[in-house]
N, C-alpha and C positions, 0 to 999 in steps of 0.2 A: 407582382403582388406587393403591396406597400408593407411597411410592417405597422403591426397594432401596437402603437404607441400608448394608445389608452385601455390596455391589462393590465388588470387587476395584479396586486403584487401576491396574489393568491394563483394567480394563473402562470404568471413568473414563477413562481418558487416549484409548480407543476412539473413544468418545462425543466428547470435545471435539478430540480429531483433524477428526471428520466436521465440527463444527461448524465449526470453523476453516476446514476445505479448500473445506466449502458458500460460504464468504463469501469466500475468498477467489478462487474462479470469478467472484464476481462483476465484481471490481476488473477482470477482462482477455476474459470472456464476450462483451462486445459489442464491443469494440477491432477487430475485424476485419471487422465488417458494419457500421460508422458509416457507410458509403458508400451500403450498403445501406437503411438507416435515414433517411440524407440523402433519398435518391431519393424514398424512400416517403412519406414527410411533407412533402417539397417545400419542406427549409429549405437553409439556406448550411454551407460546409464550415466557417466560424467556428462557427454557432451550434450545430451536430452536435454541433461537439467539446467542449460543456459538457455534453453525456450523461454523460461520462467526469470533465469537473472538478466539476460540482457534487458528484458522488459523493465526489468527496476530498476538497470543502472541505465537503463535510456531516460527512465520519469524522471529519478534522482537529478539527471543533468538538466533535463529540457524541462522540470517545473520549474527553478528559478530563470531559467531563460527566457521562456512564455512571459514570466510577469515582466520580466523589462519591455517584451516586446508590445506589451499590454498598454505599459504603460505609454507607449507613443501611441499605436493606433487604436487604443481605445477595448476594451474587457468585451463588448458583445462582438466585435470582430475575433479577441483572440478566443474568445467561447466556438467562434464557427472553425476558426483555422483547428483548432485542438479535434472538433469532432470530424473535419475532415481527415485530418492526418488518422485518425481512429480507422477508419472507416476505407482510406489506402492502406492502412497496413492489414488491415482484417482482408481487404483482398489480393491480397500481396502473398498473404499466409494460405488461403482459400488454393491458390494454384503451384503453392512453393512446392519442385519438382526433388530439392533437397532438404538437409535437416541446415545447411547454411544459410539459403534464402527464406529457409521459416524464422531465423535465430534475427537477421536483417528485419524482417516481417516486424517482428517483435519489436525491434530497435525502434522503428516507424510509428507503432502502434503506443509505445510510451510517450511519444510528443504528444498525446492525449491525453497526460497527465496535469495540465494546467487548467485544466475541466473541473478538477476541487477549488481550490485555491479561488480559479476567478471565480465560478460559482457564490464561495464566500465573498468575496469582494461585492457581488452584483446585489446578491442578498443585504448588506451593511449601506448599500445605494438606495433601493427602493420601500426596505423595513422602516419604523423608527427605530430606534433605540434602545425605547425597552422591548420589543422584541427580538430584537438581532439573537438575542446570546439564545434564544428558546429556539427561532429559526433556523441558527446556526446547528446545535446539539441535534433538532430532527434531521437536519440533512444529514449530519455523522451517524445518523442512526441507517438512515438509509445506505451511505456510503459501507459501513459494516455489514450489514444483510446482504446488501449486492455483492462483497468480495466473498461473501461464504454461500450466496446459491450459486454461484456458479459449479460449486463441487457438486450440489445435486443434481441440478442438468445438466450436467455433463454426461452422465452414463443413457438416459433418456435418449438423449438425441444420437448419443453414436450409437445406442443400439438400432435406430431406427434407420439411421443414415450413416455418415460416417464422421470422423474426427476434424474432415476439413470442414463443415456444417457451422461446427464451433465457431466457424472466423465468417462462412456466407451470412449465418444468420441475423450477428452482430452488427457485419456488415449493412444488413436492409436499415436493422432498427435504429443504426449509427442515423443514417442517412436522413431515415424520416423525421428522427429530434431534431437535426441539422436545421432543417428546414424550416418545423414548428420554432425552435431559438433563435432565427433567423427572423421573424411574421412578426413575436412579442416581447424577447428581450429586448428593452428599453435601449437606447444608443447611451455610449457611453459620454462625458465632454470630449472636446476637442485634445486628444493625445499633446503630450508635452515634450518638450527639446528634451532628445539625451541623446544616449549613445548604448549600443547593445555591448558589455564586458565579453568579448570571446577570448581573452587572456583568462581572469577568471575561470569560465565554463571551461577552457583546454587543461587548464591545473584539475578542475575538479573534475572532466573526467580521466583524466590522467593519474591521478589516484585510486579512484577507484577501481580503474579496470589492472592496474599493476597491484593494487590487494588482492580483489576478486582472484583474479587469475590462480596465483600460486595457494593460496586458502582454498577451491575447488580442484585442484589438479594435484596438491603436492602429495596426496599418499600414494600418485601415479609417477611424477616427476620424481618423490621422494623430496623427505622434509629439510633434509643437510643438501639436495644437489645445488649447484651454481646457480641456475633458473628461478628457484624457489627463493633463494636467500637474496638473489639480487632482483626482483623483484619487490619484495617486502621491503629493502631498502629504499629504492624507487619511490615505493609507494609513501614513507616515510619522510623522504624530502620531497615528493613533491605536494606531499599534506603541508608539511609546514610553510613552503612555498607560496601553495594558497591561502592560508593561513592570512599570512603577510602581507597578500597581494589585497587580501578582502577588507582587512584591517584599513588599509594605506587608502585603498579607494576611496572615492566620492558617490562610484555608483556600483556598491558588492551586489553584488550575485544574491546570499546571502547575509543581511546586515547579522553581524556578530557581538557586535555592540550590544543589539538587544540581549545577547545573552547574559550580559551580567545583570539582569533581573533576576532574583533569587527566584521567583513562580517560573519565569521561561525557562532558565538552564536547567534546574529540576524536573520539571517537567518534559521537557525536551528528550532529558537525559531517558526517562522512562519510558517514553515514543520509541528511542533507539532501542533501548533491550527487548521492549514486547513486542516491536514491530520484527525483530528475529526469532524470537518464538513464536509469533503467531503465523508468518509465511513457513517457519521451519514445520510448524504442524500440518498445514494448508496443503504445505509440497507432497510429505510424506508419508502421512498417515493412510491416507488411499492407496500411497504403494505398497505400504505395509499389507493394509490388506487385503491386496491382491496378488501378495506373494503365493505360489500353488499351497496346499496343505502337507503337500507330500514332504515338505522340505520341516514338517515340523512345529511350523511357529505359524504359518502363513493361514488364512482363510479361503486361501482360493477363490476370494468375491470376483464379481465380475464387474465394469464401472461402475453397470446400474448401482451392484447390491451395495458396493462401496458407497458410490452417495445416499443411500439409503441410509447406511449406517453414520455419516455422516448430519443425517438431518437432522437430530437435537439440537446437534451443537449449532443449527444454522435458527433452531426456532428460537432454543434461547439469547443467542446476540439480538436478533429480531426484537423480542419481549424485552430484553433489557435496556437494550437503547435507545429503545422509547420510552420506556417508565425511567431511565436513568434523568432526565429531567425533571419531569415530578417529583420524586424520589428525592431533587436536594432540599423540599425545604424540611425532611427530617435527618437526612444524611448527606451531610456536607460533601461535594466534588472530592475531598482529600479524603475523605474516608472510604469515597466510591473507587475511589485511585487504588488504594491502599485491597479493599477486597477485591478489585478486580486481578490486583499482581500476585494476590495473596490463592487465590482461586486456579492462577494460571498455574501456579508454582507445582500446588495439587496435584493438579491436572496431567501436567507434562511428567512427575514423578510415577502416576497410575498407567501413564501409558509406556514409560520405561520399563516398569517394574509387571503390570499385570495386564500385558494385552494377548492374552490366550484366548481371552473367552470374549464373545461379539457384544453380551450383554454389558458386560462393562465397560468395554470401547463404546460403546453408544454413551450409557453413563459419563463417566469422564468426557467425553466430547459435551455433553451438557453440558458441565458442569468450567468446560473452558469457553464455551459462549456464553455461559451468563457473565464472567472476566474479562470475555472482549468488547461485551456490551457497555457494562459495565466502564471500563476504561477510554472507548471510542469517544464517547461522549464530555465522560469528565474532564477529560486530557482538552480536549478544544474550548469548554466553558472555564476551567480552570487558565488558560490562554487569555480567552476574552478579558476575563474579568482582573485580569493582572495588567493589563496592558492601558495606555490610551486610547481613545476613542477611534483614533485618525491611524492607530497602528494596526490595528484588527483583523486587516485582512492579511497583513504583510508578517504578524506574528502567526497564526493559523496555518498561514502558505510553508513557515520554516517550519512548523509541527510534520504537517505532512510528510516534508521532504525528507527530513530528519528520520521519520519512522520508514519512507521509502530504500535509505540507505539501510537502516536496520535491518531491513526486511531482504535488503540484496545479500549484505555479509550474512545475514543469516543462512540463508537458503546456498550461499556458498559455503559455510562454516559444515551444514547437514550434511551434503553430498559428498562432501570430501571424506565424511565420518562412513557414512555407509557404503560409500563405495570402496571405502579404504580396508573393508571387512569381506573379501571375497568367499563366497560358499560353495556350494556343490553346484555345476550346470550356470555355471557365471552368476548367478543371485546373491545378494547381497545375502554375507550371514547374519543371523540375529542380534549376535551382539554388536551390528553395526545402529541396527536401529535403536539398541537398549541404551548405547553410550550417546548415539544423535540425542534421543530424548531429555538423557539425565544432563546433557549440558543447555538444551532448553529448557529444565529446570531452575538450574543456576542462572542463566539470561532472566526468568519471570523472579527466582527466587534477588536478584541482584534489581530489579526493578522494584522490589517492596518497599529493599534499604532504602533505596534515594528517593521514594514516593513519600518515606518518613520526614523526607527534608523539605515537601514542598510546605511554602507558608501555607496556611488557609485560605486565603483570597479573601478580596474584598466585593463590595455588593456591587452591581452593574450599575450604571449609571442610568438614572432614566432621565429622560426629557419627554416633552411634550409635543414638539415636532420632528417631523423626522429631519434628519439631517444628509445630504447628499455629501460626495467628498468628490474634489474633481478630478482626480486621478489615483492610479493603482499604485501602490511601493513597487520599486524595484523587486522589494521580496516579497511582490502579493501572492506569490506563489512558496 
């Protein structure tokens, strides 16, 4: 079958809609059955919860990796590699006979993270100009909705079926976009001379997995033992390490350079702290409420009722991240920034302080998706509109990556809180989840501060034809 070179850039944007929203199920699909999942394989609520971190400190490494590799063979080829590697790890996870080879699964399935990123790049290819920044903000609207219905179907499907469902199903649908983005994604130009940095990508996952580690484990390892403290150290030089290396380079991983843009490093910075409260909520709020009741605090939900109770908060990111466009020609991107962090803050303080009753865990779940909405959006257009024309995809790509790391230390920062609180019957006690909460408080309530510093941004650029670019940054991812 040839591909259809002559679709519509409306049939394009279709297509990598689907891709984007397939992967982005991924990141929150299992988030609600990890208990279930624990049970099953018969590991610890620590080790469960790297189901969910190896998957983001897989993406964290392999999105800027993808965009180098992009950048030699070309964005619609690394669009197919990204949904293939999706689509092996979903069956990888489907038949994983432990909780090791589902934790590998995951590892697999995050090289599917370069499915945003080129995404944005493909869209800055076939848009013009003044559309990019409107096409861009819908896809993050999408990109948002997909990582929060996965909480809702999740309970669905495993009551129907089971938890390994979660990875067959994804699996088909991986497959069949595959093939649609394969027929109408446009060919990219002819890939250019480089070289793929794996000094870079070994520092950067080298850090992170020497923080994650002892920041998930250490109220197990304990916070003063050897392991914990020389690890942290580790991690510390070999941050700075990378640092250095990416600096020095001709071709980083991550260009850092762009960060001394006062809209990028601001903004950036914000990606990082909400992108740890918003998985830290993702992860745990369905465990919360499906701790039994017997214990006190717990609702006893069962997935389903948990994603249930979860749906506000998935209709309003939905609503918001689509009207979050519209919306700036009377409120500015900085101000949508500013109540989204302002909302989160709320939000995560009501569920530290008042999650007894369902009605207001639903409430408050609202009330932190209209903030995710809200922020998904502005954080990429505020990006856009800061940068060059020619930087666009490769500023967008650091956004992402940047909140993917946020979202790893987070969701390792949680675990190590509530598991560090043990209760009656090995369940975590309450005040593991009261203090998880209150410091994803401080993470949205510390994303407000530095949302005050971002400039305003300036107006998008229009022109009047589109403009193609012939290859991807390094950091189009």
């Amino acid at each position: 079958m040839p591909r259809l070179y002559q679709a519509t850039p409306r049939v394009t944007f279709s297509v990598l809609a689907a891709a984007a929203a397939a992967f982005a199920l991924m990141q929150s699909l299992v988030t609600p059955v990890l208990p279930t999942i624990q049970q099953d394989l018969h590991t610890t609520t620590g080790t469960v919860t790297w189901v969910l971190t190896a998957w983001l400190l897989s993406a964290s490494v392999a999105t800027p990796l993808m965009g180098r590799i992009a950048d030699m063979i070309g964005k619609d080829r690394t669009l197919l590699v990204a949904l293939g590697a999706i689509a092996l790890g979903c069956l990888l996870a489907a038949v994983a006979p432990n909780v090791t080879v589902l934790i590998i699964a995951r590892v697999v399935q995050g090289l599917g993270a370069a499915v945003f990123p080129v995404s944005f790049g493909i869209i800055r290819d076939v848009y013009p100009p003044e559309r990019v920044g409107s096409a861009i903000g819908i896809l993050a609207a999408v990109i948002a909705s997909g990582s929060g219905l996965g909480i809702v179907l999740a309970g669905p499907i495993v009551g129907v079926l089971d938890w390994r469902w979660l990875f067959w199903i994804p699996m088909i649908a991986v497959t069949a976009v595959a093939v649609l983005a394969w027929r109408v994604v446009p060919a990219s130009p002819a890939g250019v001379a480089g070289r793929i940095n794996w000094f870079s990508a070994t520092l950067l996952a080298g850090w992170l997995v020497a923080l994650l580690l002892p920041l998930s484990k250490g109220a197990t390892w304990g916070w003063g033992s050897g392991r914990t403290i020389g690890l942290l150290i580790l991690a510390v030089v070999m941050f700075a390490a990378w640092m250095v290396a990416e600096l020095r380079s001709t071709e980083p991983l991550i260009d850092m350079r762009m960060m001394r843009l006062p809209a990028v490093w601001t903004t950036n910075l914000v990606s990082l702290l909400f992108g740890a409260a918003m998985f830290g909520v993702f992860a745990f709020l369905p465990q919360l409420m499906q701790v039994p009741a017997s214990t006190g605090y717990g609702f006893g939900a069962s997935v389903t009722t948990a994603g249930l109770l979860m749906l506000p908060m998935m209709v309003a990111m939905a609503v918001f991240g689509s009207l979050s466009g519209p919306l700036t020609r009377w409120v500015s991107n900085k101000a949508q920034l500013l109540w989204g962090a302002g909302l989160g803050t709320i939000a995560c303080l009501s569920l530290a302080l008042l999650h007894d009753n369902r009605a207001i865990v639903a409430l408050t779940g609202a009330l932190f998706g209209i903030g995710l909405g809200l922020l998904y959006s502005s954080m990429i257009n505020l990006i856009v509109q800061s940068v060059p024309r020619h930087q666009t995809g490769a500023a967008s790509g650091m956004n992402t990556n940047i909140r993917t790391i946020g979202a790893s230390i987070g969701t390792a920062v949680v675990s190590s809180v509530v598991t560090g609180h043990p209760g009656a019957g090995g369940l975590p006690a309450e005040s593991g989840y009261t203090e998880a909460f209150l410091l994803l408080a401080v993470a949205s309530a510390a994303a407000f501060a530095v949302a005050l510093l971002v400039p305003a941004g300036r107006k998008p650029e229009v022109a009047s034809t589109p403009v193609v670019l012939p290859e991807l940054s390094p950091v189009e991812v």
